[in-house]
NUMAR-898455 format. One record per residue (C-alpha): residue in one letter; x, y, z; residue number from 0. Coordinates in Angstrom, 3 decimals, m for minus. Example, Ala and Ser with C-alpha at 12.3 -4.5 7.8 and 13.67 -1.06 7.14 Angstrom:
BEGIN
{rest:A c1:12.300 c2:m4.500 c3:7.800 nr:0}
{rest:S c1:13.670 c2:m1.060 c3:7.140 nr:1}
This chain:
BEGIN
{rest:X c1:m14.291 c2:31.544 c3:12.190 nr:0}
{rest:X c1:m10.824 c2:29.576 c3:12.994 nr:1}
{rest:X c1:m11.559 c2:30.451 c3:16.699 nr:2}
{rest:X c1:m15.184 c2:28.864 c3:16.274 nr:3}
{rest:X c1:m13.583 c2:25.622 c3:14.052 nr:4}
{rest:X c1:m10.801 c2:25.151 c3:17.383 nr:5}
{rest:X c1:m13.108 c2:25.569 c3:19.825 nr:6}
{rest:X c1:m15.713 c2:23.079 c3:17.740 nr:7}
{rest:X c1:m12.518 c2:20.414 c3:17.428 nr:8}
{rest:X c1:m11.642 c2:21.153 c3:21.293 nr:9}
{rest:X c1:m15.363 c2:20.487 c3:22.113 nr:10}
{rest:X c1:m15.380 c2:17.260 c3:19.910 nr:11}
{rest:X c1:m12.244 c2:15.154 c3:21.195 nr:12}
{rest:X c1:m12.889 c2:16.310 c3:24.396 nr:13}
{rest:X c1:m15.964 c2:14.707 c3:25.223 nr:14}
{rest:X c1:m14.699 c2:11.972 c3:22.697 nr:15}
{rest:X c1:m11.535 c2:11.058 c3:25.023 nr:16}
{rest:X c1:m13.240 c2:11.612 c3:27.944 nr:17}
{rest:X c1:m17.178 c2:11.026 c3:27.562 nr:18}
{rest:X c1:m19.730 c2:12.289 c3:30.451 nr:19}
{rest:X c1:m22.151 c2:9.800 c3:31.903 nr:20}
{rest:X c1:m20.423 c2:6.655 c3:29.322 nr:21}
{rest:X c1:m21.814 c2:3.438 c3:31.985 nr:22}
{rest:X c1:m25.005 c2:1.065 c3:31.969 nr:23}
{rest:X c1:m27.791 c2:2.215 c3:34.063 nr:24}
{rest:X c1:m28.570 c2:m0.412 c3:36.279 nr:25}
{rest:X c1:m31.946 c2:1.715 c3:37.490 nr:26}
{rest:X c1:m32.807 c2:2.386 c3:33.712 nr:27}
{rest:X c1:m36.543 c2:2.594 c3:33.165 nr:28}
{rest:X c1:m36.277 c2:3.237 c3:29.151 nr:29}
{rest:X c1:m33.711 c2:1.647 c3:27.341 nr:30}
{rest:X c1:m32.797 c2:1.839 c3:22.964 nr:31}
{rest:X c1:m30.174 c2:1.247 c3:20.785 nr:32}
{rest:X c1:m28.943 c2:2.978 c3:17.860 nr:33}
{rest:X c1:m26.970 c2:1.861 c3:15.013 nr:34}
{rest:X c1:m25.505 c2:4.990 c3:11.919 nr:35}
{rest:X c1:m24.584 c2:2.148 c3:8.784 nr:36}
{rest:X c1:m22.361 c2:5.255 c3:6.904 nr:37}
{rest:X c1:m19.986 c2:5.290 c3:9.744 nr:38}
{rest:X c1:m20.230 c2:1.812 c3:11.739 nr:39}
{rest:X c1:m21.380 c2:4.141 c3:14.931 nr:40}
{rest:X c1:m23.491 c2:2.050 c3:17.921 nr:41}
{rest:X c1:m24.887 c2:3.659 c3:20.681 nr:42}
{rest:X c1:m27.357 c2:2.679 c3:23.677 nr:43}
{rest:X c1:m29.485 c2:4.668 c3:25.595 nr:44}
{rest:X c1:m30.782 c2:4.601 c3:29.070 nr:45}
{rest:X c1:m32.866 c2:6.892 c3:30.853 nr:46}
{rest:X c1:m34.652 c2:6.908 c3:34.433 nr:47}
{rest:X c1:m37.921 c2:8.533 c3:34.124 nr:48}
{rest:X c1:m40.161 c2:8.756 c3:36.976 nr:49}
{rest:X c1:m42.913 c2:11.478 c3:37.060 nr:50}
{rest:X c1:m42.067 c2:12.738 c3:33.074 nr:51}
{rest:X c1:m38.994 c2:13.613 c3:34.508 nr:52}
{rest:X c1:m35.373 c2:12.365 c3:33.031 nr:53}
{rest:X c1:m33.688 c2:12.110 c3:36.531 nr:54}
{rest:X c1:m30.665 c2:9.979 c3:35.328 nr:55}
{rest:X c1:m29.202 c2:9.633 c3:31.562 nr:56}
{rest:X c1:m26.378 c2:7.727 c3:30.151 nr:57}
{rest:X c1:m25.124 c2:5.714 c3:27.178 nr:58}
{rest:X c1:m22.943 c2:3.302 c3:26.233 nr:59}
{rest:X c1:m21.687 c2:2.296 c3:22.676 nr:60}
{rest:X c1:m18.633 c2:2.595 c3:19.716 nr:61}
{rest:X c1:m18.531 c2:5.553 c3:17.406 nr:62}
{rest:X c1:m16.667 c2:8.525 c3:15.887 nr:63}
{rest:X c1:m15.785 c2:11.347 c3:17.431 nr:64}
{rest:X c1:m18.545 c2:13.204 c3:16.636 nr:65}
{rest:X c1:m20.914 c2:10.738 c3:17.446 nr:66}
{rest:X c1:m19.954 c2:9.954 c3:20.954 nr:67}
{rest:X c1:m19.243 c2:13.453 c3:21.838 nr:68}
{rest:X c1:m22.744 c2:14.402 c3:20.874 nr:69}
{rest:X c1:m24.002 c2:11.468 c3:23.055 nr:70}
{rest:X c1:m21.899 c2:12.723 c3:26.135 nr:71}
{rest:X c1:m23.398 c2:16.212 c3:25.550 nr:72}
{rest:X c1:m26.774 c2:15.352 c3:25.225 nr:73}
{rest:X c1:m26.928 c2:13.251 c3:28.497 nr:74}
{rest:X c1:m25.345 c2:16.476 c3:30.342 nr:75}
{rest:X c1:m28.159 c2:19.017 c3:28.602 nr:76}
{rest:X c1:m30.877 c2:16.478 c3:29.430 nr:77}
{rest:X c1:m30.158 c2:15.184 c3:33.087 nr:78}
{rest:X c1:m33.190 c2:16.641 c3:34.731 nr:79}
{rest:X c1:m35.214 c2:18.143 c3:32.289 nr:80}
{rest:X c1:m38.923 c2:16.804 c3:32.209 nr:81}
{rest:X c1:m39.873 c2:15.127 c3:29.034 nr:82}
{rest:X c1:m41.070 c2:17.817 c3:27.522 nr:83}
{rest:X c1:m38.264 c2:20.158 c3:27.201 nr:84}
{rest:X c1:m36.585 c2:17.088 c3:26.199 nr:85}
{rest:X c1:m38.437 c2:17.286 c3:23.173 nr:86}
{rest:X c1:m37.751 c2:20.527 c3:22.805 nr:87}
{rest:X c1:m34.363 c2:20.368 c3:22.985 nr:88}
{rest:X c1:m34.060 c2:17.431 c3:20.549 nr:89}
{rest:X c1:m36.279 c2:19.505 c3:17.914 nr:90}
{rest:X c1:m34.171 c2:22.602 c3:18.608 nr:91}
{rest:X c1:m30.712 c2:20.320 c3:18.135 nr:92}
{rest:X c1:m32.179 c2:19.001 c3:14.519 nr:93}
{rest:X c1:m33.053 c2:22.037 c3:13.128 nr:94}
{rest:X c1:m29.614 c2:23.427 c3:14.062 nr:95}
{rest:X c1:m27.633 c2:20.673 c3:12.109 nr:96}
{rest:X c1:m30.351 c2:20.525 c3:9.336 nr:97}
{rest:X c1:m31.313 c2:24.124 c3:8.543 nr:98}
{rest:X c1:m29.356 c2:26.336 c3:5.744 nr:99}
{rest:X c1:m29.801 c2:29.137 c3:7.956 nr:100}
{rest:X c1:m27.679 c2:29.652 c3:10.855 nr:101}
{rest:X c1:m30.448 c2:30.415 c3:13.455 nr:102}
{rest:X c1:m29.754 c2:31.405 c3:17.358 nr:103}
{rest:X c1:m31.040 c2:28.187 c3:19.853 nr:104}
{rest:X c1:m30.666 c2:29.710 c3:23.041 nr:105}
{rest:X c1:m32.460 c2:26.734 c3:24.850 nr:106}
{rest:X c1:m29.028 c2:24.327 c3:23.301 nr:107}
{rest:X c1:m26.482 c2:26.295 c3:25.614 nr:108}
{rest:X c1:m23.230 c2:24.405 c3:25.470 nr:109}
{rest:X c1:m24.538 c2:22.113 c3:22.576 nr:110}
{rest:X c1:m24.619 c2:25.168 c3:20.381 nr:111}
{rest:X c1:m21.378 c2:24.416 c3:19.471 nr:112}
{rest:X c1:m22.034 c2:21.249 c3:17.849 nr:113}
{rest:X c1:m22.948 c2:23.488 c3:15.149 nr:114}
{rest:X c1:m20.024 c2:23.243 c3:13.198 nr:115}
{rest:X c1:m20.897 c2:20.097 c3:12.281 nr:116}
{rest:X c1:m23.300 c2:21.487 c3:9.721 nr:117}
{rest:X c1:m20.118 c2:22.268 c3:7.514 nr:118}
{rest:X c1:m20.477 c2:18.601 c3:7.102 nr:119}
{rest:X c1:m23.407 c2:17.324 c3:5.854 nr:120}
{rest:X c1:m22.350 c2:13.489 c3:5.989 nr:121}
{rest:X c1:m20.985 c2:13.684 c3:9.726 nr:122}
{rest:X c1:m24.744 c2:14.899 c3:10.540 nr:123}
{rest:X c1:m26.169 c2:11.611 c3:11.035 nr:124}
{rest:X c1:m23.044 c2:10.868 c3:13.481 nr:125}
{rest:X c1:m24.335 c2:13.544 c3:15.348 nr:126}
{rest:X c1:m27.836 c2:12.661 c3:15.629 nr:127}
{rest:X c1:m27.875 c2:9.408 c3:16.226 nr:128}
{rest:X c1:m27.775 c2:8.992 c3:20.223 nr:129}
{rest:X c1:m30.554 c2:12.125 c3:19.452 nr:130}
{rest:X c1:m32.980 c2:9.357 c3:17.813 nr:131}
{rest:X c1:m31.907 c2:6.847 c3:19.950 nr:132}
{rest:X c1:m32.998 c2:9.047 c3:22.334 nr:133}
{rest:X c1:m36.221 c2:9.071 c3:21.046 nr:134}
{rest:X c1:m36.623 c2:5.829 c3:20.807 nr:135}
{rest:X c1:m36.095 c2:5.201 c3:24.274 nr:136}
{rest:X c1:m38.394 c2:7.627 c3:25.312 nr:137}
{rest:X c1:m41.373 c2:5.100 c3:23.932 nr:138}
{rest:X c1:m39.330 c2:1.836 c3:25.015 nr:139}
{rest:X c1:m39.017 c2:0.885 c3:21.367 nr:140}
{rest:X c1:m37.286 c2:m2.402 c3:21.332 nr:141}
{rest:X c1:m36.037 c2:m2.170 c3:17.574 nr:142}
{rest:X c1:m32.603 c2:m0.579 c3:16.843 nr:143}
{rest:X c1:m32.687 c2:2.544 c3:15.157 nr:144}
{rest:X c1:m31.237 c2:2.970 c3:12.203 nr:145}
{rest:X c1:m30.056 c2:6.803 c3:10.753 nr:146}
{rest:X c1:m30.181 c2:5.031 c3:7.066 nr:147}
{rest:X c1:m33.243 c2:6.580 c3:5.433 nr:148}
{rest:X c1:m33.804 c2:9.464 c3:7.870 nr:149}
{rest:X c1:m33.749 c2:13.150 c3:6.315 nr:150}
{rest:X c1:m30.764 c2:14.251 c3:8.555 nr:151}
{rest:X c1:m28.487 c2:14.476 c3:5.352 nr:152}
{rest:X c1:m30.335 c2:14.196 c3:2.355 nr:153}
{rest:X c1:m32.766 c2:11.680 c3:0.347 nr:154}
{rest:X c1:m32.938 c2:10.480 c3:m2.615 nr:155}
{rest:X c1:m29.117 c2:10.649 c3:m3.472 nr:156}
{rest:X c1:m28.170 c2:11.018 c3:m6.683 nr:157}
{rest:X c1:m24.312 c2:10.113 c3:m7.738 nr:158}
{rest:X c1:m23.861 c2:13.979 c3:m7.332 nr:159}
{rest:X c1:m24.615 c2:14.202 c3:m4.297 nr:160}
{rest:X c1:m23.540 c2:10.750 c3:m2.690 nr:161}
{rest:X c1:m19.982 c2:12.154 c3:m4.183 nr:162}
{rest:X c1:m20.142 c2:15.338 c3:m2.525 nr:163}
{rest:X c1:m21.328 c2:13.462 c3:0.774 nr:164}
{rest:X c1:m17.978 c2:10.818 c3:0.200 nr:165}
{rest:X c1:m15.656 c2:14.659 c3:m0.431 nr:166}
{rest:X c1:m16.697 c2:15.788 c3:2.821 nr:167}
{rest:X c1:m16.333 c2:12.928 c3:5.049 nr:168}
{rest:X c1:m12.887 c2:12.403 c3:3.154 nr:169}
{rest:X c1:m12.465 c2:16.087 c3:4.170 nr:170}
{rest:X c1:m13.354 c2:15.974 c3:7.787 nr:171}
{rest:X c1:m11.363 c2:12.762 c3:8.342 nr:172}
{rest:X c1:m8.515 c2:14.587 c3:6.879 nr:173}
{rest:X c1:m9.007 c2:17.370 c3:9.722 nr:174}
{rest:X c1:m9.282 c2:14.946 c3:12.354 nr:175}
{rest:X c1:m5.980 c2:13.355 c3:11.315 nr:176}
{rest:X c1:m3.730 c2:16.831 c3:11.464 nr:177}
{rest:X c1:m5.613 c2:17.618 c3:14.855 nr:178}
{rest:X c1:m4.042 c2:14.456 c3:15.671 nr:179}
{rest:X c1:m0.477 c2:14.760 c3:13.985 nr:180}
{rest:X c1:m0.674 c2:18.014 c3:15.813 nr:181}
{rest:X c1:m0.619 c2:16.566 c3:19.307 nr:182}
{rest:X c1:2.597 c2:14.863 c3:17.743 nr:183}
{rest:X c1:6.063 c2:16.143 c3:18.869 nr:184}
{rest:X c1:9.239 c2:15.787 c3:17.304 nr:185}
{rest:X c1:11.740 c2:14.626 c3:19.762 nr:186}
{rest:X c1:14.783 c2:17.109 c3:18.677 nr:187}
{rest:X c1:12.474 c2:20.783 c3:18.274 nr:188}
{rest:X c1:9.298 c2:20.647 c3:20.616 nr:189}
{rest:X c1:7.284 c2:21.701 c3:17.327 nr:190}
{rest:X c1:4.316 c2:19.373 c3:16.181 nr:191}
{rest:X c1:5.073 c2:17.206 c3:13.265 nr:192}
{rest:X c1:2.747 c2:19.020 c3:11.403 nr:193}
{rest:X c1:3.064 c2:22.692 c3:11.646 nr:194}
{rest:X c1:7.247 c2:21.324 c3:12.077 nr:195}
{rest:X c1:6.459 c2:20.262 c3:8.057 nr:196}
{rest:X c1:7.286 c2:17.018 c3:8.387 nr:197}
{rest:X c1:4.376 c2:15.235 c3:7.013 nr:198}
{rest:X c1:4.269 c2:15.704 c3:3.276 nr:199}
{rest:X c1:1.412 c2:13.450 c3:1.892 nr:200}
{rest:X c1:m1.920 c2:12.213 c3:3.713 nr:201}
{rest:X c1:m3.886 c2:9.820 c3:1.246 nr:202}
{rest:X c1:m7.240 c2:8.426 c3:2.027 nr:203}
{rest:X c1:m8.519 c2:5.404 c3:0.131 nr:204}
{rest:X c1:m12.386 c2:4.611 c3:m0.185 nr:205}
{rest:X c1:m11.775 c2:2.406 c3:2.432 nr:206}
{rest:X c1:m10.783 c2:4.721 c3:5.072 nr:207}
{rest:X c1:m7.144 c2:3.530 c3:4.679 nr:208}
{rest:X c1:m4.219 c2:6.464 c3:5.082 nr:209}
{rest:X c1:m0.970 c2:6.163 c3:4.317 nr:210}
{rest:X c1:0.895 c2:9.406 c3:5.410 nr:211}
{rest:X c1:4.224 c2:10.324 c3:3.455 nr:212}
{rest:X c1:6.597 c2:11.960 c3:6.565 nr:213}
{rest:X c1:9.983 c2:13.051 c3:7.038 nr:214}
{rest:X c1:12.306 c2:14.018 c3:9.606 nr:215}
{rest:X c1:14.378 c2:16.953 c3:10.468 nr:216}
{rest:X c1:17.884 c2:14.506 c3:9.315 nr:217}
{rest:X c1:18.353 c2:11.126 c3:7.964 nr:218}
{rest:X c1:20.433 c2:10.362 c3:11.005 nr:219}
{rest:X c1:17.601 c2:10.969 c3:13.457 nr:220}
{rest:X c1:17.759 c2:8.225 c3:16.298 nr:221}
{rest:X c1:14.404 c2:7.766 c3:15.867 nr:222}
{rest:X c1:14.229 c2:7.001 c3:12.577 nr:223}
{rest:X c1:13.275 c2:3.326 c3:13.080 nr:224}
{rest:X c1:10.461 c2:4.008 c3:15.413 nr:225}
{rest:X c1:8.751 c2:7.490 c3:14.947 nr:226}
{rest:X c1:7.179 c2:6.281 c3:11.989 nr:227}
{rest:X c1:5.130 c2:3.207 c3:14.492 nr:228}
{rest:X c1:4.613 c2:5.613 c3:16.864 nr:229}
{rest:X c1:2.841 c2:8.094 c3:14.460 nr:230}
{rest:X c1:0.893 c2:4.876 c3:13.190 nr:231}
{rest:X c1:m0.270 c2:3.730 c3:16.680 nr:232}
{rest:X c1:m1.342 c2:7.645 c3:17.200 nr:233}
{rest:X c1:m3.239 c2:7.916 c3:13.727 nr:234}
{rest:X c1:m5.147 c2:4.907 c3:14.141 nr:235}
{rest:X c1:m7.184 c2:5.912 c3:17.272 nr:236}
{rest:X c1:m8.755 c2:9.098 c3:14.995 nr:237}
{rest:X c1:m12.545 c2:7.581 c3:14.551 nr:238}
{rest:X c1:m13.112 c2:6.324 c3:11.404 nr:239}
{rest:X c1:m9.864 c2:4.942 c3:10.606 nr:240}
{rest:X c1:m9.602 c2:1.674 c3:8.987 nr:241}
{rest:X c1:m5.469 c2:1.446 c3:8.584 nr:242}
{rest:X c1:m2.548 c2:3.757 c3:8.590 nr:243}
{rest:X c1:0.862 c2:3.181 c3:6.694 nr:244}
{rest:X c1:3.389 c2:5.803 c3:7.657 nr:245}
{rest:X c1:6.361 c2:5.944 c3:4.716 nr:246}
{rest:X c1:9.648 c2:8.079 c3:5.644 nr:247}
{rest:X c1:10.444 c2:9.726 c3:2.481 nr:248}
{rest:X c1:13.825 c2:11.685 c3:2.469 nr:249}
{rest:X c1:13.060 c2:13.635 c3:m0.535 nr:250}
{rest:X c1:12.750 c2:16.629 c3:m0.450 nr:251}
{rest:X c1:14.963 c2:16.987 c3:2.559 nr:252}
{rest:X c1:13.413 c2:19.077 c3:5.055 nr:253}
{rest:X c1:14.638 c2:22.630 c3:5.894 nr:254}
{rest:X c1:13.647 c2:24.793 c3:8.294 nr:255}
{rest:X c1:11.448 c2:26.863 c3:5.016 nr:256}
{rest:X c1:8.990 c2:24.525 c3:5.979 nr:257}
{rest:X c1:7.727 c2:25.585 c3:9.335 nr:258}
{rest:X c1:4.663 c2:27.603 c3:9.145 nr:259}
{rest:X c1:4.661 c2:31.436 c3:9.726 nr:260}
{rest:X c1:3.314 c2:31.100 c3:13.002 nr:261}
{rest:X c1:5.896 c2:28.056 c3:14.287 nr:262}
{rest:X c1:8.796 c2:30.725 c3:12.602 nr:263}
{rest:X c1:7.297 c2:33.478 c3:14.678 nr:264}
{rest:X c1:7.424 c2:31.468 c3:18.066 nr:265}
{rest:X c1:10.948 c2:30.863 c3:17.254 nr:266}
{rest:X c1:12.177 c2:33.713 c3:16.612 nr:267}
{rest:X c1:12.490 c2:33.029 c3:13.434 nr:268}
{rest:X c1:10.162 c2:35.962 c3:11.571 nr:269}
């Protein structure tokens, strides 16, 4: 399972930093555009169709991470396929993210692991969204399509369930920001800041605001004036962010009890 969950995150920011087939389509023959309200996400779709086949795909928008990367994947699974299979593929893709049952789709290949979003009921509609944009674009619907409403996540919310729906974004937001403190070094050990246990506190306001309680290895640290901004500028590129306010706490001081087992064990340490 931790394998799966790394190679899910890889997946994710991968095709989030570096997006396949992200440009206009000047030849586009079918165009749409998507909006997800929960998460602010915008996508547009083009495709060139010419004999029910989808010879060229693309997008273009703003959106989470999970949200673009879906979008990159989908235009490299559908480049080529004739409309039909397209269909296929699509109905395939929403019964993967929507289905209790964790059920084989050969026919998804690489987008099978896209899964793992499932974990996360409230990040589903990020990851359908360039899916029914898709759609739409297929019939040349000129209206933007909107995820509100659609059964992706749930209907009819009750407070329940809108507060479980709130837990788990808060939850995957929280992951996204330690994959990022983990790309973090500390200047002095070449440990991430997070696994190094210098961050103590990550809070997450209802407005997607963090403030991040952190540390470092001494008080005298040169870069104790400007590793805090630095960790800031980093933090705010994880989607969904609305602000981040780094404090540098001193207590308790850090020791080296801190480090996780397996940061102990590359050092020698265990």
């Amino acid at each position: 399972m931790s394998d799966l969950r790394e190679l899910y995150q890889e997946v994710i920011f991968d095709h989030y930093r570096k997006p396949r087939n992200y440009r206009a389509l000047d030849c586009a023959s079918h165009k749409a555009e998507g909006h997800n309200p929960l998460c602010g996400d915008r996508v547009t779709v083009y495709l060139a169709i010419a004999n029910d086949v989808i010879e060229d795909v693309s997008f273009e928008g703003d959106g989470c991470a999970i949200s673009t990367a879906s979008a990159s994947l989908m235009t490299e699974a559908l480049k080529g396929r004739k409309i039909d299979e397209a269909q296929h593929v699509f109905a395939d893709f929403h019964h993967m993210l929507t289905d209790a049952e964790n059920v084989e789709h050969p026919s998804l290949g690489k987008l099978d692991v896209l899964a793992g979003v499932r974990e996360f009921p409230a990040r589903v509609k990020c990851a359908t969204l360039a899916w029914h944009t898709l759609q739409a674009a297929l019939k040349n619907q000129q209206k933007t399509v909107a995820t509100e409403g659609k059964m992706d996540v749930m209907m009819s919310l009750d407070s329940q369930t809108d507060a479980e729906a709130l837990l788990e974004s808060e939850e995957q937001l929280r992951e996204d920001l330690i994959t990022m403190l983990r790309t973090i070094y500390d200047p002095e050990i070449h440990v991430n800041i997070y696994d190094l246990g210098l961050i103590y506190k990550i809070d997450i306001d209802q407005q997607r605001n963090v403030t991040i309680d952190m540390t470092l290895t001494a008080p005298a640290c040169p870069v104790a004036g400007t590793f805090p901004s630095i960790v800031e500028e980093q933090l705010t590129q994880v989607p969904g962010v609305n602000d981040v306010h780094v404090e540098l706490v001193w207590e308790p001081p850090w020791s080296m009890d801190m480090l996780t087992d397996e940061v102990k064990l590359e050092l020698g340490l265990l």
